[in-house]
TORRO-82421 format. One line per 4 residues: number of its first residue (from 1); for each residue x, y, z of N, C-alpha, C. Coordinates in Angstrom, 1 decimal. Example, Ala and Ser with C-alpha at 12.3 -4.5 7.8 and 13.67 -1.06 7.14 Angstrom:
2
1 = 13.2/-5.7/7.8/12.3/-4.5/7.8/13.2/-3.3/7.8 ~ 12.8/-2.2/7.1/13.7/-1.1/7.1/12.9/0.0/7.9
This chain:
272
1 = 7.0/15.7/-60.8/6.7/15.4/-59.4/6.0/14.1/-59.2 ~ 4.7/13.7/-59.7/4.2/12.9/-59.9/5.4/11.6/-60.4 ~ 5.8/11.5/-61.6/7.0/10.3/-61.8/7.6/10.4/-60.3 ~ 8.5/11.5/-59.8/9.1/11.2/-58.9/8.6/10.7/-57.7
5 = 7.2/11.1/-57.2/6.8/10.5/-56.2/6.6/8.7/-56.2 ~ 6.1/8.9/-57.7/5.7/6.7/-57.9/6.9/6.3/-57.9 ~ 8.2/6.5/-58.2/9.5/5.9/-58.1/9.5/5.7/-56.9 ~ 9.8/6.6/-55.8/9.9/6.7/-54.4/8.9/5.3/-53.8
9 = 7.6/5.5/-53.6/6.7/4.6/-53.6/7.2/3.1/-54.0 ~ 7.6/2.6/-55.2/7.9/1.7/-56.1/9.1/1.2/-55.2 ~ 10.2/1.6/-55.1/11.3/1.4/-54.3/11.4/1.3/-52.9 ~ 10.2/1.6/-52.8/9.8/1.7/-50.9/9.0/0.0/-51.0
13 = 8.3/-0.2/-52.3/7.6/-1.4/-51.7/8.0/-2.4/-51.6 ~ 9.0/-3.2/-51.6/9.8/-4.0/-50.9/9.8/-4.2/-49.8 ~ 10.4/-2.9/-48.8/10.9/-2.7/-47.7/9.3/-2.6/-47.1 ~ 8.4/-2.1/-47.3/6.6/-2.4/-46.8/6.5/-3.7/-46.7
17 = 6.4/-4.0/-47.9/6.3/-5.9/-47.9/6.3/-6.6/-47.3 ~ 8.0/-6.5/-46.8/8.7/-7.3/-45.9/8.3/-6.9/-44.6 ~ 8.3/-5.7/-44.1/7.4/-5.1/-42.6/6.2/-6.2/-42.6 ~ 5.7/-5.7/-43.6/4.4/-6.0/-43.1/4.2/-7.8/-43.1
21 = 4.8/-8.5/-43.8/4.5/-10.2/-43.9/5.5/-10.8/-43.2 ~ 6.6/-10.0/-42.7/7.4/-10.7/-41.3/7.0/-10.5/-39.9 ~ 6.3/-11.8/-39.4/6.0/-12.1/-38.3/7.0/-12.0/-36.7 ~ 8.3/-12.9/-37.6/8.9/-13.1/-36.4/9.1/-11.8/-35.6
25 = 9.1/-12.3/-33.9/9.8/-11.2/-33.2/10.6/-11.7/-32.4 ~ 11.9/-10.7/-32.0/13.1/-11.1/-31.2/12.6/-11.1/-29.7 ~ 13.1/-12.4/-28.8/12.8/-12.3/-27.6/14.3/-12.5/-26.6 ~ 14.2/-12.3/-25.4/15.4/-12.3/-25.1/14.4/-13.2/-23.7
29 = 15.2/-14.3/-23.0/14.6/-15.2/-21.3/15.7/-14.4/-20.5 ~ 15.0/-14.0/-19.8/15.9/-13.2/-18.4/17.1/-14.4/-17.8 ~ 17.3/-15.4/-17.9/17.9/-16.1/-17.1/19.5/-15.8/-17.1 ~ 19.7/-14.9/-18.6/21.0/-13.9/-18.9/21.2/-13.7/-17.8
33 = 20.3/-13.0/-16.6/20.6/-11.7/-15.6/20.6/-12.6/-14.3 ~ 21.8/-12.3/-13.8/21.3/-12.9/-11.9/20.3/-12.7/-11.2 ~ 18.9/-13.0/-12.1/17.8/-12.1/-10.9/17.9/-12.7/-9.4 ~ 17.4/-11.8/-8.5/16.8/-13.0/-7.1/15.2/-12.4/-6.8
37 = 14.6/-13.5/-6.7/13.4/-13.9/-7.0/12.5/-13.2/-6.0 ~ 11.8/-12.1/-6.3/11.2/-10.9/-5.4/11.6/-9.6/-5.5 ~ 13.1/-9.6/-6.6/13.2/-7.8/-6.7/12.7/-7.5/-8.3 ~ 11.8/-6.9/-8.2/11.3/-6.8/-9.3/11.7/-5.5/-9.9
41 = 12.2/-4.8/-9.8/13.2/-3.6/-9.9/14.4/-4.2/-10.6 ~ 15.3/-5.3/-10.2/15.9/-5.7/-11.3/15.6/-6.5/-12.2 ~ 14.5/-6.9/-12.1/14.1/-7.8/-13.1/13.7/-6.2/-14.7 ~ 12.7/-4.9/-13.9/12.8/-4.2/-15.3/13.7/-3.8/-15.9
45 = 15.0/-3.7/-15.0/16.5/-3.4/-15.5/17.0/-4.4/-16.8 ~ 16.8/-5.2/-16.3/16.5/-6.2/-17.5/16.7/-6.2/-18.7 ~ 14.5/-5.7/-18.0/14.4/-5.2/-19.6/14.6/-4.0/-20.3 ~ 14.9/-3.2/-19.5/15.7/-2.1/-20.3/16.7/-2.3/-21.0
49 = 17.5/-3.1/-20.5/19.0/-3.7/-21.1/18.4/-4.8/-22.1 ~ 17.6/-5.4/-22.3/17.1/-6.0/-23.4/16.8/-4.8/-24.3 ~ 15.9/-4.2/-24.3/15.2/-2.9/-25.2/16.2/-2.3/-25.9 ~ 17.6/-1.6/-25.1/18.7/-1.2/-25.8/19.3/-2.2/-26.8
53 = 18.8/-3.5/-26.5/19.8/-4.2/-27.2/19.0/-4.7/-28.1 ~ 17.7/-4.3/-28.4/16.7/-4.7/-29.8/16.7/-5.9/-29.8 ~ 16.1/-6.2/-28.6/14.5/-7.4/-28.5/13.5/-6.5/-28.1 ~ 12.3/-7.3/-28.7/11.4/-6.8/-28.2/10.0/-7.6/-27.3
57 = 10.9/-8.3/-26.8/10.0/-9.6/-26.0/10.8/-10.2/-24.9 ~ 10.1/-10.7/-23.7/10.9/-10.9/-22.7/10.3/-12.4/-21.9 ~ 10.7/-13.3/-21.9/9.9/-15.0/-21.0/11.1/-14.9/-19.5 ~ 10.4/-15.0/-18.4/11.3/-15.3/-17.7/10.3/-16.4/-17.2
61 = 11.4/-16.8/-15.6/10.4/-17.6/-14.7/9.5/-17.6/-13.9 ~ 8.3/-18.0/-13.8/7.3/-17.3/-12.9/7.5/-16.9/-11.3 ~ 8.6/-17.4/-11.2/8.8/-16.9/-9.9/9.3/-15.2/-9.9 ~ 9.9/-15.0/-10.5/10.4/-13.6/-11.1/9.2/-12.7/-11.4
65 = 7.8/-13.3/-10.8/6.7/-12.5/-11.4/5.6/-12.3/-10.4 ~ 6.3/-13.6/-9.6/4.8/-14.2/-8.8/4.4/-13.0/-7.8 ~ 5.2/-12.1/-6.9/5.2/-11.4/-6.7/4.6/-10.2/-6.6 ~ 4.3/-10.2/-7.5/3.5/-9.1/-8.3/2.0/-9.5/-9.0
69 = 1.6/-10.4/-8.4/0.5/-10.6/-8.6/-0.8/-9.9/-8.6 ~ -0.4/-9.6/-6.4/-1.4/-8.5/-5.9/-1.1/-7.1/-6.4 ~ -0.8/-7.2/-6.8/-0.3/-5.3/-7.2/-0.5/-5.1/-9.1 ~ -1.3/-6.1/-9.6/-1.0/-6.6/-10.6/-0.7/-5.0/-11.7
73 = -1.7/-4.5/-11.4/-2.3/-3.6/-12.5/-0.6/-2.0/-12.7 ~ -0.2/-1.9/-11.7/1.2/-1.0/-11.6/2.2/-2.0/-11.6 ~ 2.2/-3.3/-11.4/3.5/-4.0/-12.1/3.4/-3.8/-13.5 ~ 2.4/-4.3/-13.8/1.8/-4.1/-16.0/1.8/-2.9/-16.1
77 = 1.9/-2.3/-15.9/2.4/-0.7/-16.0/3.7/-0.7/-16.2 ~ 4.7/-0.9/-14.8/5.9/-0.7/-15.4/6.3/-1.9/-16.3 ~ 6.1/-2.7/-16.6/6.7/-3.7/-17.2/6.1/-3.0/-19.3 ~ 5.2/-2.2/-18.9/4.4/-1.6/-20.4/5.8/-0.7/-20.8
81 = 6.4/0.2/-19.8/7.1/1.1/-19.7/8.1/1.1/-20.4 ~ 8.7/0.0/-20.3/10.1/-1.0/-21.1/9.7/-1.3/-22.0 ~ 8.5/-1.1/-23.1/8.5/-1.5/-24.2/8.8/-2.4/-24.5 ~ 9.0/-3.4/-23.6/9.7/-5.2/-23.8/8.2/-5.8/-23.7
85 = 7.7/-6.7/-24.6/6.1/-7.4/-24.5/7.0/-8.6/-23.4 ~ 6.1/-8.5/-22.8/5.6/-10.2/-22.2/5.0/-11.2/-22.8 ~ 6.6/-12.2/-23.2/5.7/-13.2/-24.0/5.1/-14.1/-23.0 ~ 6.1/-14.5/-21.8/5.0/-15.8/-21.2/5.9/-16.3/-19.8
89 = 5.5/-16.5/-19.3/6.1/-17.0/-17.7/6.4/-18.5/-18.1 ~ 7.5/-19.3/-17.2/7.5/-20.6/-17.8/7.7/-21.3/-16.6 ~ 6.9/-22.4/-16.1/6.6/-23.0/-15.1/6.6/-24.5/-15.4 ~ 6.5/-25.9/-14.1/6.2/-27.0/-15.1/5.3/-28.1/-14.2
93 = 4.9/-29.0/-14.7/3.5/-29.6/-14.6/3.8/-29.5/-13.1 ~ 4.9/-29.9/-12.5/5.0/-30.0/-10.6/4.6/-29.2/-10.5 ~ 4.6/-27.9/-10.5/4.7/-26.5/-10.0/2.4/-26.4/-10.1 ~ 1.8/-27.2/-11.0/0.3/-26.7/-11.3/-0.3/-27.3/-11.1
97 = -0.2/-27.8/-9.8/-1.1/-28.0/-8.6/-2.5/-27.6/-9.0 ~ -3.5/-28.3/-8.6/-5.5/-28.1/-9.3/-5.5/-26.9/-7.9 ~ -4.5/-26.7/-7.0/-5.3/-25.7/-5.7/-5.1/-24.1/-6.3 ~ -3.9/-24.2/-6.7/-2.6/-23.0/-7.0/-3.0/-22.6/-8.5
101 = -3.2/-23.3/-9.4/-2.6/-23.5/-11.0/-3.4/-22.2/-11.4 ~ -5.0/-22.0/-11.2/-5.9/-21.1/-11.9/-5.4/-19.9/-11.6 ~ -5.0/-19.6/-10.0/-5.0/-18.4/-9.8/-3.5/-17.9/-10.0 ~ -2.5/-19.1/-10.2/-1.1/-18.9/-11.2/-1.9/-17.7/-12.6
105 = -2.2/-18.6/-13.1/-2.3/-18.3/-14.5/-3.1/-17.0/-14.5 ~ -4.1/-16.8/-13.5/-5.1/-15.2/-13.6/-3.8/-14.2/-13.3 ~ -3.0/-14.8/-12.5/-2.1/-13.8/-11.8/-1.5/-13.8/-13.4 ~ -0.7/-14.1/-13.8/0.4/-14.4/-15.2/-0.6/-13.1/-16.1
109 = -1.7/-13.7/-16.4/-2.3/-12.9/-17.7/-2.6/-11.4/-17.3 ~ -2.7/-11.5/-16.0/-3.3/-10.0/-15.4/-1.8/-9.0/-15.7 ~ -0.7/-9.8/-15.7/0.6/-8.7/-16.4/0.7/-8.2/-17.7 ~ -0.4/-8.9/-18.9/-0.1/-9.0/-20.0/0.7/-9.9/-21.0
113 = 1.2/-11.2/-19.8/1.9/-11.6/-20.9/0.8/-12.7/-21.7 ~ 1.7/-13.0/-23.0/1.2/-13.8/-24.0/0.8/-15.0/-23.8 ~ 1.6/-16.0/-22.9/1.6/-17.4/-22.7/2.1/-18.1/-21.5 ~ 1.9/-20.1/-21.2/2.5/-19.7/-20.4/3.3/-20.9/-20.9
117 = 4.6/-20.8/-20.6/5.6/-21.2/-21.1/5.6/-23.0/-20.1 ~ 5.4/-24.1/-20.5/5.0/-25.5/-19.6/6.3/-26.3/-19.8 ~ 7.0/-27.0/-19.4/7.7/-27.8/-19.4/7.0/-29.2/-18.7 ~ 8.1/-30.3/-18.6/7.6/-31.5/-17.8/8.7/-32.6/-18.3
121 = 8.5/-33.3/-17.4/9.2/-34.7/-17.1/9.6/-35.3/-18.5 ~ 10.6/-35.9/-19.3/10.6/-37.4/-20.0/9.9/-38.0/-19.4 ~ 9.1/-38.9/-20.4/8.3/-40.3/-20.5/8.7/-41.0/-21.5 ~ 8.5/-42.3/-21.6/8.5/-43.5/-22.4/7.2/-42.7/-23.6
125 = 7.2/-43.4/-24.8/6.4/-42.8/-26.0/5.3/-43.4/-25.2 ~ 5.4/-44.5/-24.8/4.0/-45.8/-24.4/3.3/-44.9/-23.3 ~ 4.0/-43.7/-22.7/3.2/-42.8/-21.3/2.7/-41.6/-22.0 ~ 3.2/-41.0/-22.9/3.0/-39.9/-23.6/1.3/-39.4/-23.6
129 = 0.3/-40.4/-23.8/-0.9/-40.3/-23.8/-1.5/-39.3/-23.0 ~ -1.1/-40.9/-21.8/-1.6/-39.6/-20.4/-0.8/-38.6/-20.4 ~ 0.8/-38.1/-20.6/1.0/-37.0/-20.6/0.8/-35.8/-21.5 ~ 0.0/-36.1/-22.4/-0.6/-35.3/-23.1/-1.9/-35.0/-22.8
133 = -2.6/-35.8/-21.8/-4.0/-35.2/-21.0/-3.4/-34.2/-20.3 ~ -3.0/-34.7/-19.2/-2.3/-33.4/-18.5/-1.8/-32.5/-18.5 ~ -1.5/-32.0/-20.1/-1.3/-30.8/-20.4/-2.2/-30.3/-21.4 ~ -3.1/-31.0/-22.3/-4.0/-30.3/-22.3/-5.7/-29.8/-21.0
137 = -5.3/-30.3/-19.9/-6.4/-30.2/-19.2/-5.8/-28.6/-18.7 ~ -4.6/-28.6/-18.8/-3.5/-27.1/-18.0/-4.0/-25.9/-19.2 ~ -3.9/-26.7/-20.6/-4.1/-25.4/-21.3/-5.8/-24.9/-21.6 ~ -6.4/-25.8/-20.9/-8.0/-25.5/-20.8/-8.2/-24.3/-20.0
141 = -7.6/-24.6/-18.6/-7.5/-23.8/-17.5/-6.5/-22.2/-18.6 ~ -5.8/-22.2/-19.1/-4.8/-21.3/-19.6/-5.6/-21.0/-20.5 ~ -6.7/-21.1/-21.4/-7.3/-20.7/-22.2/-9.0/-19.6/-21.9 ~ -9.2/-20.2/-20.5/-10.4/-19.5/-20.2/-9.5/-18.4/-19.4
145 = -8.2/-18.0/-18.8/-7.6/-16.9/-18.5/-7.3/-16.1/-19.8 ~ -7.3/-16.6/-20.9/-6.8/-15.8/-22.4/-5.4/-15.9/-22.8 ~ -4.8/-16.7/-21.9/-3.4/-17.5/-22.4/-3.4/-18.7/-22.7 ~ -2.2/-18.7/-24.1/-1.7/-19.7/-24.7/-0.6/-20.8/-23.7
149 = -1.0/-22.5/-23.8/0.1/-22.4/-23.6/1.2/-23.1/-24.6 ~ 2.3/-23.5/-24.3/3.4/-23.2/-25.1/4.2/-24.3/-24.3 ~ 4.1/-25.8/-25.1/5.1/-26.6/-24.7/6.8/-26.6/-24.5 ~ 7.4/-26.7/-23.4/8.9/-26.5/-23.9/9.4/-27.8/-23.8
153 = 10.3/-28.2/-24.4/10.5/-29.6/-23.9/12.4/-29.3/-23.5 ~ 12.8/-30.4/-23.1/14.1/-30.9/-23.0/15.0/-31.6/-23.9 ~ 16.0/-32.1/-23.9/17.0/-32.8/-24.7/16.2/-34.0/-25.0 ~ 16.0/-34.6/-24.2/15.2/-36.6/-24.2/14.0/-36.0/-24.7
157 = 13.6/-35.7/-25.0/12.0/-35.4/-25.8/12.5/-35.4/-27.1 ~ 13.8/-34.9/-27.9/14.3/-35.2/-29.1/15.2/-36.1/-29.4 ~ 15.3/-37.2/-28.5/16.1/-38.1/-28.8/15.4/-39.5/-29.8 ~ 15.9/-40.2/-30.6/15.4/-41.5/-31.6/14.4/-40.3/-32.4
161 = 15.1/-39.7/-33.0/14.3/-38.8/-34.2/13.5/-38.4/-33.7 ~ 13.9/-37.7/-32.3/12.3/-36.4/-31.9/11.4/-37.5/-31.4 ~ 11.5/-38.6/-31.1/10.5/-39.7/-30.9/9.3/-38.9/-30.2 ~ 9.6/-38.7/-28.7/8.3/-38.2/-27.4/8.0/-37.0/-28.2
165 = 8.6/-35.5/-28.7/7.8/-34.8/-29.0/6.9/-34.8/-30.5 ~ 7.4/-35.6/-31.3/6.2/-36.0/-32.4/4.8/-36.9/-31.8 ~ 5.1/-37.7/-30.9/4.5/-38.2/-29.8/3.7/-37.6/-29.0 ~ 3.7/-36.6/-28.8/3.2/-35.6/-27.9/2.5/-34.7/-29.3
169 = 3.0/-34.2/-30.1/1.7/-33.5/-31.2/0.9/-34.3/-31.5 ~ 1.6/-35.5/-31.6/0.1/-36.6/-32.4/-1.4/-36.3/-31.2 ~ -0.6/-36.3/-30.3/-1.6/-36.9/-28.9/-2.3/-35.5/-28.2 ~ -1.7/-34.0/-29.1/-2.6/-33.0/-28.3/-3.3/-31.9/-29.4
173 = -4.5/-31.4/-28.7/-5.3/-30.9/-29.9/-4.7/-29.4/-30.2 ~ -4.0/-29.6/-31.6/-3.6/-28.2/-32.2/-4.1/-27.2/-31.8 ~ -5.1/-27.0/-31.6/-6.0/-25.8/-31.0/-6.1/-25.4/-29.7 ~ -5.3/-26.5/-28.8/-5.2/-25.9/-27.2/-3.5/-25.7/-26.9
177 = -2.7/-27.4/-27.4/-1.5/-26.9/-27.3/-0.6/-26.5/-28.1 ~ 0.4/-25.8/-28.0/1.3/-25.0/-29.1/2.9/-25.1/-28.3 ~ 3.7/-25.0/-28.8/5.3/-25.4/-28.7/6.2/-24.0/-28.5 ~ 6.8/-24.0/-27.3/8.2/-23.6/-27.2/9.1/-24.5/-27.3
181 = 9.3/-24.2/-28.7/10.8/-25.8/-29.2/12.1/-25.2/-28.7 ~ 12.6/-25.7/-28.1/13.9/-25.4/-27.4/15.4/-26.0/-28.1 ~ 15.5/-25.2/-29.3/16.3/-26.0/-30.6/17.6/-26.4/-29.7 ~ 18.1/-25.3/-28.8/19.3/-25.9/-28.2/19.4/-27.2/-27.7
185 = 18.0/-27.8/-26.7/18.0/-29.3/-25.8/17.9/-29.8/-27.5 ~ 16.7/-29.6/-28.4/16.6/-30.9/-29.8/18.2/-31.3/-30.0 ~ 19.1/-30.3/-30.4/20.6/-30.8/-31.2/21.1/-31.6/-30.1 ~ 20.8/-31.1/-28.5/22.0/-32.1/-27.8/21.4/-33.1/-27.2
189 = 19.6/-33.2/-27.6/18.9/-34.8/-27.4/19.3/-35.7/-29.2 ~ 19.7/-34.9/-29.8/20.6/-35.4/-30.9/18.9/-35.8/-31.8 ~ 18.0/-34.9/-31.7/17.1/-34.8/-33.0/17.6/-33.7/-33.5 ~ 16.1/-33.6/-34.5/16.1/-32.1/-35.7/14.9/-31.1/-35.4
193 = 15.3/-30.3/-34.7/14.2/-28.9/-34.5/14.0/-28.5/-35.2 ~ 14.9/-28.2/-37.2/14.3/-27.9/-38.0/13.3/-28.7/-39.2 ~ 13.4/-30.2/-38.8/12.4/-31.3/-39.4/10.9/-30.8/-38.3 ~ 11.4/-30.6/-36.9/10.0/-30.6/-36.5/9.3/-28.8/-36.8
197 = 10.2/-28.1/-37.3/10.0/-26.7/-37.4/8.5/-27.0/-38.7 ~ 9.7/-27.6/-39.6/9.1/-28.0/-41.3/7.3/-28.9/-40.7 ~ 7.3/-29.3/-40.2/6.2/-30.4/-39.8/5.1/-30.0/-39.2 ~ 5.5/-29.0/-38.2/4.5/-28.2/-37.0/4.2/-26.8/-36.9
201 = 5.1/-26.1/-38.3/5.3/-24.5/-38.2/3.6/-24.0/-37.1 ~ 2.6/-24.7/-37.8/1.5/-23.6/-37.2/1.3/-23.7/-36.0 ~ 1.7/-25.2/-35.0/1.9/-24.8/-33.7/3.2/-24.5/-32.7 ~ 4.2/-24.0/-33.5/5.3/-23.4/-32.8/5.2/-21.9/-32.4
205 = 4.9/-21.7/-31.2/4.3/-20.4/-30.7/5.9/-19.4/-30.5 ~ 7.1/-20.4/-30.3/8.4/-19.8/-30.8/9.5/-20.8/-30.1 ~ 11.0/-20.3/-30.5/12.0/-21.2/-30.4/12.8/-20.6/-29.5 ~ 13.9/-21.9/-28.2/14.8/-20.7/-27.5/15.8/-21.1/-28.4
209 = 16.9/-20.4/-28.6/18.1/-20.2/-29.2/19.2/-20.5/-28.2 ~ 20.1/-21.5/-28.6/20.9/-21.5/-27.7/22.0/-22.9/-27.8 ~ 23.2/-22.6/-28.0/24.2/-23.5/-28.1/25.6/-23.5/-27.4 ~ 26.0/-24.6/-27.5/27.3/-25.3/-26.6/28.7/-25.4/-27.0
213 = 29.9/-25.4/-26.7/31.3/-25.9/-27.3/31.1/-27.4/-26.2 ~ 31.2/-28.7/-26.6/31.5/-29.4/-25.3/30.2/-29.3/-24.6 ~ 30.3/-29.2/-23.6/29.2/-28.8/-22.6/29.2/-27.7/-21.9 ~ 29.9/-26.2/-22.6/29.9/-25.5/-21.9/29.2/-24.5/-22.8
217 = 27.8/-23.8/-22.4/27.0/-22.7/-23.2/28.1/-21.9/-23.5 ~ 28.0/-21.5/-24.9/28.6/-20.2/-25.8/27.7/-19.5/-26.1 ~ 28.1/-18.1/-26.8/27.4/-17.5/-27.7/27.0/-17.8/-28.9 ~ 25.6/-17.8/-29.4/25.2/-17.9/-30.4/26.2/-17.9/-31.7
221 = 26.2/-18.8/-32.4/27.5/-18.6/-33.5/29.1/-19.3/-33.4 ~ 29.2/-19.5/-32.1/30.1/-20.1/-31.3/30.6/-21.3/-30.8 ~ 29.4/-21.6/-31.5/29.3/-23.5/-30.9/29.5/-24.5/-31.4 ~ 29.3/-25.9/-31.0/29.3/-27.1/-32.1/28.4/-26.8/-33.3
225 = 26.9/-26.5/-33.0/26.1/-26.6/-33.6/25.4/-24.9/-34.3 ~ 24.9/-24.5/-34.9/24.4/-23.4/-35.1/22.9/-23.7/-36.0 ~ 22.1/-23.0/-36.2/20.9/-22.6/-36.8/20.5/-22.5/-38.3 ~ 21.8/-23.0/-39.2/21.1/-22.9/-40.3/20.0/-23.6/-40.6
229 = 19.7/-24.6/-40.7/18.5/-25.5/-41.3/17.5/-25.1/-40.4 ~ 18.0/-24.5/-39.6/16.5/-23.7/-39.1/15.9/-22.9/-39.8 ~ 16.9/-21.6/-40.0/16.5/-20.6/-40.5/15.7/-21.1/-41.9 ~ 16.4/-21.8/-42.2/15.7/-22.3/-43.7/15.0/-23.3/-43.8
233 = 14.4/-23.6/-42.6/12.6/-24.0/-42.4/11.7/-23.2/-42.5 ~ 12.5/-21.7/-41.6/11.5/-20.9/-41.0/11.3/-20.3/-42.5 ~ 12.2/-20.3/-43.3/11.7/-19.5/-44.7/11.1/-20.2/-45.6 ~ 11.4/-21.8/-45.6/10.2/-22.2/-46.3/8.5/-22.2/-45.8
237 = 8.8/-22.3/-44.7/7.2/-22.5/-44.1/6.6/-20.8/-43.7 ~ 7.5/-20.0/-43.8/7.0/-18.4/-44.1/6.7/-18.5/-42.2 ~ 7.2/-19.1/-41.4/6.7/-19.4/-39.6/7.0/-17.9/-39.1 ~ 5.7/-17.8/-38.2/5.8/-16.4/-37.9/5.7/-16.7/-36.4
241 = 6.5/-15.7/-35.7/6.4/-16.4/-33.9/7.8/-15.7/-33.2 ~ 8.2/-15.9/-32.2/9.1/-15.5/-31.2/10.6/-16.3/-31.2 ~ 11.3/-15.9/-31.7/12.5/-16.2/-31.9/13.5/-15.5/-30.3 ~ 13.5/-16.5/-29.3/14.0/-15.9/-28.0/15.1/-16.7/-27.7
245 = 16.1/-15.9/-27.6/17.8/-16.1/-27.0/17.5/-16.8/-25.5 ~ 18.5/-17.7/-25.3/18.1/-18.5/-23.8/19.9/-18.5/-23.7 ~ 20.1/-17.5/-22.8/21.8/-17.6/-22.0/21.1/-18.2/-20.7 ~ 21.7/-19.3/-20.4/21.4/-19.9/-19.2/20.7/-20.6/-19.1
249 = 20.1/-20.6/-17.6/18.0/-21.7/-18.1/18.8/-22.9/-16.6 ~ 19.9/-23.2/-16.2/19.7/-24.1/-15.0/19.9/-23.3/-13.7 ~ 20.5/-23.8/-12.6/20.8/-23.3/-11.4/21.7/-22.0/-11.3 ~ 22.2/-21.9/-12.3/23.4/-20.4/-12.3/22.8/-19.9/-14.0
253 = 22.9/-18.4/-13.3/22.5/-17.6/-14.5/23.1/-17.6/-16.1 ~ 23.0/-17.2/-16.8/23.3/-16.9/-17.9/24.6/-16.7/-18.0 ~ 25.1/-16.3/-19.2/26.1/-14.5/-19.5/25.4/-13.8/-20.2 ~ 25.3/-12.9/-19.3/24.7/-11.7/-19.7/25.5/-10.8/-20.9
257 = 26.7/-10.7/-20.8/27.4/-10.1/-22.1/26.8/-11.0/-23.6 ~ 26.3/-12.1/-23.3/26.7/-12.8/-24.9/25.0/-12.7/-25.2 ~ 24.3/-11.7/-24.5/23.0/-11.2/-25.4/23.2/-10.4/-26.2 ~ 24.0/-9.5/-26.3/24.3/-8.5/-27.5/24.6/-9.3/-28.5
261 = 25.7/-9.9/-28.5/25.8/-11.1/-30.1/25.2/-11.7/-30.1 ~ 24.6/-12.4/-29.1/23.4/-13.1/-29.5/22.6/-12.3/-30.8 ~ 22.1/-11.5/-30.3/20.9/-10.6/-31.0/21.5/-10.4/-32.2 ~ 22.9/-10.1/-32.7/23.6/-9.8/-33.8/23.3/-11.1/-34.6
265 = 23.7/-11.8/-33.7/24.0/-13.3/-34.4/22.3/-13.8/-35.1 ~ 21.1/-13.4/-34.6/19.8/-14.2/-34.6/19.8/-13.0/-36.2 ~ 20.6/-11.7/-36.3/19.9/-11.0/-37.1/20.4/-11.2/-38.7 ~ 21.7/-11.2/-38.2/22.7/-12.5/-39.3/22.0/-13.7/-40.0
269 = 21.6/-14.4/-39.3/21.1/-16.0/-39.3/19.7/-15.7/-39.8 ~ 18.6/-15.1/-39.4/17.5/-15.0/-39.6/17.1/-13.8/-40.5 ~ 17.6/-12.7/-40.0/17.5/-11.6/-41.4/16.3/-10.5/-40.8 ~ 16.1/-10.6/-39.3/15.5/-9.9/-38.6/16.1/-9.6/-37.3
């Protein structure tokens, strides 16, 4: 009994191992779903339909949230309900206004989520400075609420070898800002999101997923471009963080069908 139980045990520890020293978690950005910006009933439909489909993290846009501000404490309730975490609302420097921005962000954390998701303009490398005050002065304010925030950038931030966003780490303090690298915009600003993966693992707070045929978004697996040299950053540098599918992200929603393979496709590719 004793032999048989240590075999059991012995054969189990692998599969412990791996639980326990794999970081990453699956996220899914609402912009898959047609929300309209104040039903917050479909926004948990969502996440239910995320949940079924094994994510376990959800970033939409703050507008999709703002809503629910005053009522904070039974929105974070139902939003607990769905077992979907709230990684982070994603908003951008226009939108964080010195009148609006604090009580943005008390509102954001009082839901529970993780971060808040920042975007902003291209600059010339020569501007980057001051654009790098500016967002760390945002994540000061985001830090005394108990949120991260989480740079996203665009296509032109990876263009001339990643120029503006190695430009932008040089210029902000590891300890206030952290990266949502958006590997989709890096390939079609025609840098490498897995040179900047290898370079910056410890402040990549997570990556969206997401590629093209042409200029038209496909499913994950489907495109010009795909994720290997990612994946095999993310395993040299052991990077532990939010690996989240982005169907959509401009003025028209997602497809919402190509989050299922999506999720197939990240589990294929990544091994989670």
């Amino acid at each position: 009994m004793e032999l048989s139980l240590s075999r059991r045990c012995f054969l189990a520890f692998p599969l412990l191992v791996r639980a326990q020293t794999s970081g990453i978690r699956i996220g899914c950005q609402a912009n898959a779903w047609p929300l309209k910006q104040g039903d917050f009933n479909q926004l948990l439909d969502a996440l239910r339909q995320m949940k079924a489909l094994d994510y376990s993290g959800f970033e939409c846009n703050i507008r999709f949230v703002q809503g629910q501000f005053d009522r904070a404490a039974d929105a974070r309730r139902s939003i607990e309900q769905t077992a979907v975490r709230f990684i982070g609302a994603h908003m951008s420097t226009k939108q964080a206004r010195p009148d609006v921005f604090p009580k943005m962000i008390e509102g954001v954390a009082s839901l529970g989520a993780e971060a808040i998701v920042m975007s902003s303009a291209p600059v010339s490398v020569s501007a980057v400075p001051a654009k790098a005050a500016e967002i760390e002065a945002l994540a000061r304010t985001c830090r005394r609420a108990g949120l991260r925030l989480a740079y996203h950038n665009h296509n032109p931030e990876f263009a001339n070898h990643n120029a503006e966003i190695e430009a932008l780490a040089r210029h902000t303090d590891p300890d206030l800002v952290d990266f949502m690298m958006d590997c989709g915009h890096g390939y079609l600003g025609g840098g490498n999101p897995a040179e900047f993966m290898t370079k910056h693992s410890r402040r990549i707070f997570g990556c969206h997923l997401k590629t093209y045929r042409g200029t038209e978004q496909v499913p994950l697996g489907q495109g010009d471009f795909d994720f290997q040299a990612l994946a095999a950053a993310v395993r040299e540098t052991k990077w532990s963080g939010w690996l989240i599918t982005e169907e959509g992200g401009g003025p028209k929603p997602g497809d919402t069908q190509a989050v299922g393979p999506d999720r197939r496709h990240i589990r294929k590719l990544f091994g989670v």
